[in-house]
Every structure is written in C-alpha cells, then in structure tokens.
C-alpha positions in Angstrom: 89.6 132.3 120.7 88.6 129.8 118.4 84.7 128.2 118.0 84.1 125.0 116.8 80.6 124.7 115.4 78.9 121.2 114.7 76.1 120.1 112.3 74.8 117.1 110.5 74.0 114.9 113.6 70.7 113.2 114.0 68.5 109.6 114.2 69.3 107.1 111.5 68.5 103.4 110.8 70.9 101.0 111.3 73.0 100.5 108.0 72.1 104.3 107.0 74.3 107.2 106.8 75.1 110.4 108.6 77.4 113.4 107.6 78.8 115.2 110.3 80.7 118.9 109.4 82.5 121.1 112.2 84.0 124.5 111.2 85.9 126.7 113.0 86.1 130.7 113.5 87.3 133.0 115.4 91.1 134.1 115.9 92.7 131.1 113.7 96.4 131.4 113.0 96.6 127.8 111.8 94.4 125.1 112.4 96.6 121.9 113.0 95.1 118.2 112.9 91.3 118.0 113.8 89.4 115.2 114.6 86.2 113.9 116.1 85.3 112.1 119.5 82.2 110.6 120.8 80.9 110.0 123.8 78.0 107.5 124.7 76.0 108.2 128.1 77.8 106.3 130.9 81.0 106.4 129.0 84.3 107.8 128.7 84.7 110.4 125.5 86.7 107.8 122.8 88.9 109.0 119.7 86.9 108.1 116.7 89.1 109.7 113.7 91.8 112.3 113.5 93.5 113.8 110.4 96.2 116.4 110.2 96.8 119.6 107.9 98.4 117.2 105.5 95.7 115.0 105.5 96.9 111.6 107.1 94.0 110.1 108.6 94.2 107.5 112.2 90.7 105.6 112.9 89.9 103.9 116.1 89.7 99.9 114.9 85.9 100.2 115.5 85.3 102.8 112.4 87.6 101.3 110.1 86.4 100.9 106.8 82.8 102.6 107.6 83.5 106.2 108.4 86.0 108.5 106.7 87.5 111.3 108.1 88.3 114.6 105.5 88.9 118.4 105.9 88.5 121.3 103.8 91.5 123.4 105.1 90.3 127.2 103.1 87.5 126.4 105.0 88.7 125.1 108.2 86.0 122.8 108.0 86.5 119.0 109.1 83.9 116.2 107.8 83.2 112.4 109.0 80.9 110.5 106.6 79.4 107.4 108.7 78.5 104.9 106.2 76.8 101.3 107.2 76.1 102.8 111.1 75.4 100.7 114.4 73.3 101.3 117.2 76.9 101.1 119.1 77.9 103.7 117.0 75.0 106.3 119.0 76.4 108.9 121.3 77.4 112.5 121.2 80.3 113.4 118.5 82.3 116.2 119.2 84.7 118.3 117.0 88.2 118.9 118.2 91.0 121.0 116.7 94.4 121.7 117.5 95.0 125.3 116.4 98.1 127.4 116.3 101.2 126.1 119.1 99.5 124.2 122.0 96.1 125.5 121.6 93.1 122.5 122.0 89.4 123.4 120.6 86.2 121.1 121.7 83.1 121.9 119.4 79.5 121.6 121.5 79.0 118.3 120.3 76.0 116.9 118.0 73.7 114.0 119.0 73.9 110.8 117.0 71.1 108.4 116.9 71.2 104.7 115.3 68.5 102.4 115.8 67.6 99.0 115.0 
C-alpha cells in the first residue's frame, strides 16, 4: 500500500502564488508518472499536470505557462508551483501516482482558495 500525503494548499489573492508538495510512503517499488488533479464543487475532477519518472511534463491548456509541475524522485515527492492564480483556478487538488505495474494512488486532497 502506498499513501499519498498533501500539503501547501490554502487562500491566496488573485495573481499570488501557492506551492503544493505530495509525497508518498509506504510499500513503493517504483513510483511511475505522478500528477495532480483538481476538483471544483459541482464539477468533474480535471487533469491539471502530470510528469513521469523521466520528467516530461503535459499541462491541461488552462495552466500553461502559470503552474509548473516537478518531482523529486529520492524523495518520491511531486511539486506544482501555481504562479499568477485565478479565482477559476479554486477547488480541491489532489495528488496521484502511478506506482509499480498497474497500481493508481489518489492523495486526500488539499483545499485551494483564490479570491478576487
């Protein structure tokens, strides 16, 4: 079993910045590409940014050029910088990572906040 564990989330001016950091323990044999999700209330739960052990990256259109995905593979530890944030960008962001063959890891999510 592997846990995903979130942190960095909170409320933030529009235009500010956020750091959001998800690690993962537990029984890793080998974390494949991780990535983060979100989920705004009365929405579905949209891809936001991936990136895979060797570090290619693949943003949804509506990040592009504001957040940036990076990992920190000794540390299993994934990271999305949110630069220049929107009120659309507020909802729930949630870790994911593919470990070992097959297996699919969701974190508990972290609250983000952007007002305006």
């Amino acid at each position: 079993q592997v846990h995903l564990v979130e942190s960095g989330g909170g409320l933030v001016q529009a235009g500010g910045s956020l750091r959001l950091s998800c690690t993962a323990s537990g029984s890793i044999v080998r974390i494949n590409a991780m990535g983060w999700y979100r989920q705004a209330p009365g929405k579905q739960r949209e891809l936001v940014a991936t990136i895979t052990s060797g570090s290619s990256t693949n943003y949804a259109n509506s990040v592009k050029g504001r957040f940036t995905i990076s990992r920190d593979n000794a540390r299993n530890t994934v990271y999305l910088q949110m630069n220049s944030l929107k009120p659309e960008d507020t909802a729930v962001y949630y870790c994911n990572a593919h470990e070992g063959v097959g297996y699919v890891y969701w974190g508990q999510g972290t609250q983000v906040t952007v007002s305006s």
